[in-house]
C-alpha positions in Angstrom: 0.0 0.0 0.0 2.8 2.5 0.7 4.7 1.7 -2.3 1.4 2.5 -4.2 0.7 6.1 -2.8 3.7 6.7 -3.3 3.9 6.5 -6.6 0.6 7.5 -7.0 1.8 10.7 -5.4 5.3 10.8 -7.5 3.2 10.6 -10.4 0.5 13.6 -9.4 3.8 15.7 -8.9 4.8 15.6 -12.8 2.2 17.1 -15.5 0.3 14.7 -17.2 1.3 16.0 -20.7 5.1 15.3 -19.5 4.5 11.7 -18.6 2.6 10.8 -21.9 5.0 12.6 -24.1 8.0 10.6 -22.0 6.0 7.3 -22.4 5.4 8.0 -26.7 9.0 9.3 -27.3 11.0 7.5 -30.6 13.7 5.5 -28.0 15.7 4.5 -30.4 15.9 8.4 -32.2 16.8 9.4 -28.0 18.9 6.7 -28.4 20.9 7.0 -31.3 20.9 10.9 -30.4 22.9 9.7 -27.1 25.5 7.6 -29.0 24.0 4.5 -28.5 25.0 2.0 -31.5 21.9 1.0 -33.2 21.3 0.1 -37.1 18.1 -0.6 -39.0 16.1 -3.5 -38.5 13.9 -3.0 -41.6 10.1 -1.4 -41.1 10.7 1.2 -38.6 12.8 -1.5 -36.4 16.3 -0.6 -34.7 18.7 -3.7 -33.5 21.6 -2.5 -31.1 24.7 -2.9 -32.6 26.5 -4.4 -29.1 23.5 -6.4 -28.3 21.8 -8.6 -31.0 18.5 -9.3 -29.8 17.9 -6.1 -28.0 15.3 -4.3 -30.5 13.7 -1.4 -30.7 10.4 0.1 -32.6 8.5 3.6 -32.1 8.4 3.8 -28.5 9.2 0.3 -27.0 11.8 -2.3 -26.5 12.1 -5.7 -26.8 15.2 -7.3 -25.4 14.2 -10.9 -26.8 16.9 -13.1 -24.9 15.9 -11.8 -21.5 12.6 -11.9 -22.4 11.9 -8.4 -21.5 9.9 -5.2 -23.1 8.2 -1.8 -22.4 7.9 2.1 -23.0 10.6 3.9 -23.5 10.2 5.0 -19.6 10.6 1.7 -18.7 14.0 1.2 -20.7 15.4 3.7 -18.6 14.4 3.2 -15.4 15.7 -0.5 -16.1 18.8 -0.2 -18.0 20.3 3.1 -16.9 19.1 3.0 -13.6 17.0 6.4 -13.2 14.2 7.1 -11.4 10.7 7.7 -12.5 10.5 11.4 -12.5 14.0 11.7 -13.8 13.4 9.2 -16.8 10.5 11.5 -17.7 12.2 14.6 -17.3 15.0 12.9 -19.8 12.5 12.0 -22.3 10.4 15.1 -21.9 13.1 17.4 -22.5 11.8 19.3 -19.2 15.6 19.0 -17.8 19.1 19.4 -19.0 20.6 15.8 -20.2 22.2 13.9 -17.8 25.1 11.4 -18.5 24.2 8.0 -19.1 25.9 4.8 -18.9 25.3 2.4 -22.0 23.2 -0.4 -21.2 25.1 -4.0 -20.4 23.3 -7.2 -19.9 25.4 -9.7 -17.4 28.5 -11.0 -19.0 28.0 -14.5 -20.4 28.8 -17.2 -17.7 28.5 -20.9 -18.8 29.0 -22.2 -15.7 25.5 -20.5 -14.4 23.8 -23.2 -16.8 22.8 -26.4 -15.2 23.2 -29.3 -17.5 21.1 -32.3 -17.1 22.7 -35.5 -15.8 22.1 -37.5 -19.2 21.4 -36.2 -22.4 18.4 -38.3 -23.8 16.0 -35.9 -24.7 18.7 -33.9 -26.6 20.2 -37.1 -28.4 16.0 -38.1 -29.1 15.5 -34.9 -30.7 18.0 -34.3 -33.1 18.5 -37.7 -34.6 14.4 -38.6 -34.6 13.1 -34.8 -35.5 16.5 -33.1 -37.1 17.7 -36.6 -38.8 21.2 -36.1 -37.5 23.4 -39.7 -37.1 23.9 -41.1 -33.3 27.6 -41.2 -35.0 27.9 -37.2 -35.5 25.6 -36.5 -32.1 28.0 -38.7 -30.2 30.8 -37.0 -31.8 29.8 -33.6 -30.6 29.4 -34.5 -27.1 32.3 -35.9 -26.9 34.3 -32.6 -28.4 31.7 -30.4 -25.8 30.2 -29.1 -28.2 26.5 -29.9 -27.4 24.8 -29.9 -23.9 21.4 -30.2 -22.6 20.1 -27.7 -20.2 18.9 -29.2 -17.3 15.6 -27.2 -16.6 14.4 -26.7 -19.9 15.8 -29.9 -21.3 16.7 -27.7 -24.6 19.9 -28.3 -26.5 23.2 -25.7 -25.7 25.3 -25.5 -28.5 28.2 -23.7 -26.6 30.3 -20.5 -28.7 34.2 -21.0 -28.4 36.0 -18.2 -28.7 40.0 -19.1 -28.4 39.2 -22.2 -26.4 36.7 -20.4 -24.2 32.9 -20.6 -23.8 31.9 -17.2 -24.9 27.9 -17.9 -25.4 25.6 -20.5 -26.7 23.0 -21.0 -29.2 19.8 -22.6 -27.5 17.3 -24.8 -29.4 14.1 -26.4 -27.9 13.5 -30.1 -27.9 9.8 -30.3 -28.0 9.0 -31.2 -31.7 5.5 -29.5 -31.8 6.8 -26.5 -30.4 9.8 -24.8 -31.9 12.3 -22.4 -29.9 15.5 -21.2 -30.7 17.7 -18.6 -28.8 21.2 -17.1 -27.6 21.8 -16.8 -24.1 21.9 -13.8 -22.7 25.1 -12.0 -22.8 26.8 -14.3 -25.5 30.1 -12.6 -26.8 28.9 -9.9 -29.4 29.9 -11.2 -33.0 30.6 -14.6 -32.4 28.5 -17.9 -33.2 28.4 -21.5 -32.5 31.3 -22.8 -34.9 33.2 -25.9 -36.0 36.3 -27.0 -37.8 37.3 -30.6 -38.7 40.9 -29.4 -39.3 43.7 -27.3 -38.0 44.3 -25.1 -41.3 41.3 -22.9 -42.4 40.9 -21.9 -45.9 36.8 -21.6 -46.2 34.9 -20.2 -43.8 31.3 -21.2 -44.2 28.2 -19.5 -42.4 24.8 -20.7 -41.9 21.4 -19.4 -40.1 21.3 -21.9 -37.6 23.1 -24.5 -35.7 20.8 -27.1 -37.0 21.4 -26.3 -40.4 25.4 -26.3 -39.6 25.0 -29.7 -38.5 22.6 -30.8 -41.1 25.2 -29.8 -43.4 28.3 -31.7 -41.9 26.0 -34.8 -42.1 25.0 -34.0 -46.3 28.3 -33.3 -47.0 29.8 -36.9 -45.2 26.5 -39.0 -47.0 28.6 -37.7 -50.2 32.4 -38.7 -48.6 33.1 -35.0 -47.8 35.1 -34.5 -45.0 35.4 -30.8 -44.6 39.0 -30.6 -43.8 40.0 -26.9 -44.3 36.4 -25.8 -43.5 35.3 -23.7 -40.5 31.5 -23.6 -40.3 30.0 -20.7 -37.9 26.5 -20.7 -37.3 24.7 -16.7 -37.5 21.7 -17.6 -35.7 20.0 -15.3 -38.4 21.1 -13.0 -40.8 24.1 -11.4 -39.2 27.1 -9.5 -40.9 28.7 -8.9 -37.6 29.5 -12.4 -37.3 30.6 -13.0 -40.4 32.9 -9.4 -40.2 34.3 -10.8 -36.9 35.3 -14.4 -38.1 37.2 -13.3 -41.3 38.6 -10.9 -39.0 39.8 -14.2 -37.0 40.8 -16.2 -40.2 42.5 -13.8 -42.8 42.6 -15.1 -46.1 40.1 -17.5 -45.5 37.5 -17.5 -48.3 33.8 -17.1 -47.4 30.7 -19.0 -48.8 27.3 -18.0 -47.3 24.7 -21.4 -46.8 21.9 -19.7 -45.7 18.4 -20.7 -46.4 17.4 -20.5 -50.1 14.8 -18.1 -49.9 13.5 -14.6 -50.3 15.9 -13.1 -47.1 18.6 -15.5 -47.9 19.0 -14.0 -51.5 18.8 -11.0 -50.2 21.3 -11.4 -47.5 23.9 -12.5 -50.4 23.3 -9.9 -52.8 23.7 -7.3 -49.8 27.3 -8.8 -48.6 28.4 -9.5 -52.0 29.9 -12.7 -51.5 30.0 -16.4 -52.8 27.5 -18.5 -51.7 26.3 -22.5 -51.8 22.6 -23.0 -51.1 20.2 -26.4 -50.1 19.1 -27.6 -53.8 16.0 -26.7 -54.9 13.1 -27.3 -53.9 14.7 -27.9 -50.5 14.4 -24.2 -48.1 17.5 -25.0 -46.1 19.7 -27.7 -45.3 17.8 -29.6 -42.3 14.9 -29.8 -45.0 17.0 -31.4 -47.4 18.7 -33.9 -45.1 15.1 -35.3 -44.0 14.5 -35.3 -47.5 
């Protein structure tokens, strides 16, 4: 009750006209005013630059891998730590600008996931719903490079960066119900990745850990073994991740195997660079391994 008339009584002390023109302001045009890094998202949609699934559109935010949204009050009050009045005053314009630290999520920490004692429902999902061989599942576990989480039971395809878990690319393992995610504070630019040798000379990306691995799996039906190949996984449509890895692998040649559709074409004429696609009429490269 007191926290309640007390903001009922902070909020009687600020004009109601300042409040609703705090609570309708453009955030990201604040935003972006204040040096914040953001870049179009396509139909009136920002992206921060720092933070991939932190989006932003008229006067909200939705910061997707915390699963967290509101007003541009809200984003404020949450994220630089102001209080209500001030955040309004910000917006508003009532008072000078203040300075403003940029917005940070908690660093990525892989030991803060639980994993689950035995794998199964992992294992179960991607070789009876994904089609991928007990042969390369096994494999990856036994490299680290797949983990179920223990509460969720989804798959963790961890991010190394130099050796180190930097992040991890999260897909669901309920068949009828399809989820896939990054964990919150996952190293900017960097994606789930593999290499079957120690040289690099192509550096492949893909939209999707799934579609990495339903690739690897194609490409050995044929008696490809990928030797020379690092594959990186976007988790989208992400230049940043392919700008850091060639930054990691200089003079290693890029191919782009993303889906084989409208964004995908799009996504290749934009970059400008080589690209090998699922075969038609097959959308991506899980579709045409189940094929």
């Amino acid at each position: 009750m007191m926290v309640m008339f007390m903001k009922e009584r902070l909020l009687n002390s600020i004009p109601h006209s300042e409040v609703l023109t705090a609570r309708r302001a453009d955030l990201a045009q604040y935003l972006m005013s204040r040096g914040e890094p953001l870049t179009p998202a396509g139909s009136g949609r920002y992206r921060h630059a720092e933070h991939d699934s932190l989006v932003f559109t008229g006067n909200a935010y939705y910061w997707n891998s915390r699963k967290e949204h509101g007003n541009a009050i809200d984003f404020l009050q949450r994220f630089y730590g102001l209080d209500f009045k001030s955040a309004v005053a910000e917006l508003s314009g009532t008072e000078p600008s203040i300075a403003l630290p940029p917005a940070e999520p908690k660093p990525f920490d892989f030991a803060e996931i639980e994993l689950a004692p035995n794998m199964e429902r992992a294992i179960l999902y991607l070789h009876k719903t994904r089609g991928l061989s007990v042969e390369l599942i096994a494999e990856l576990i036994r490299r680290r490079q797949l983990f179920q989480e223990n509460k969720t039971n989804n798959a963790i395809f961890p991010i190394y960066e130099q050796g180190a878990i930097v992040g991890a690319e999260v897909v669901g393992t309920m068949p009828e119900k399809r989820f896939k995610g990054i964990k919150s504070g996952s190293k900017y630019g960097c994606g789930y990745n593999l290499a079957f040798d120690s040289e690099t000379a192509f550096a492949l990306f893909f939209e999707s850990a799934i579609d990495l691995l339903s690739f690897v799996e194609l490409s050995r039906m044929r008696g490809k073994d990928l030797a020379g190949c690092r594959l990186t996984s976007m988790m989208g449509l992400k230049q940043n991740i392919i700008d850091h890895t060639l930054h990691e692998l200089p003079g290693a040649q890029p191919f782009l195997c993303v889906d084989n559709d409208e964004a995908g074409q799009h996504f290749i004429k934009q970059m400008g660079l080589k690209s090998r696609l699922p075969t038609p009429p097959y959308k991506d490269w899980n579709e045409q391994l189940l094929a």
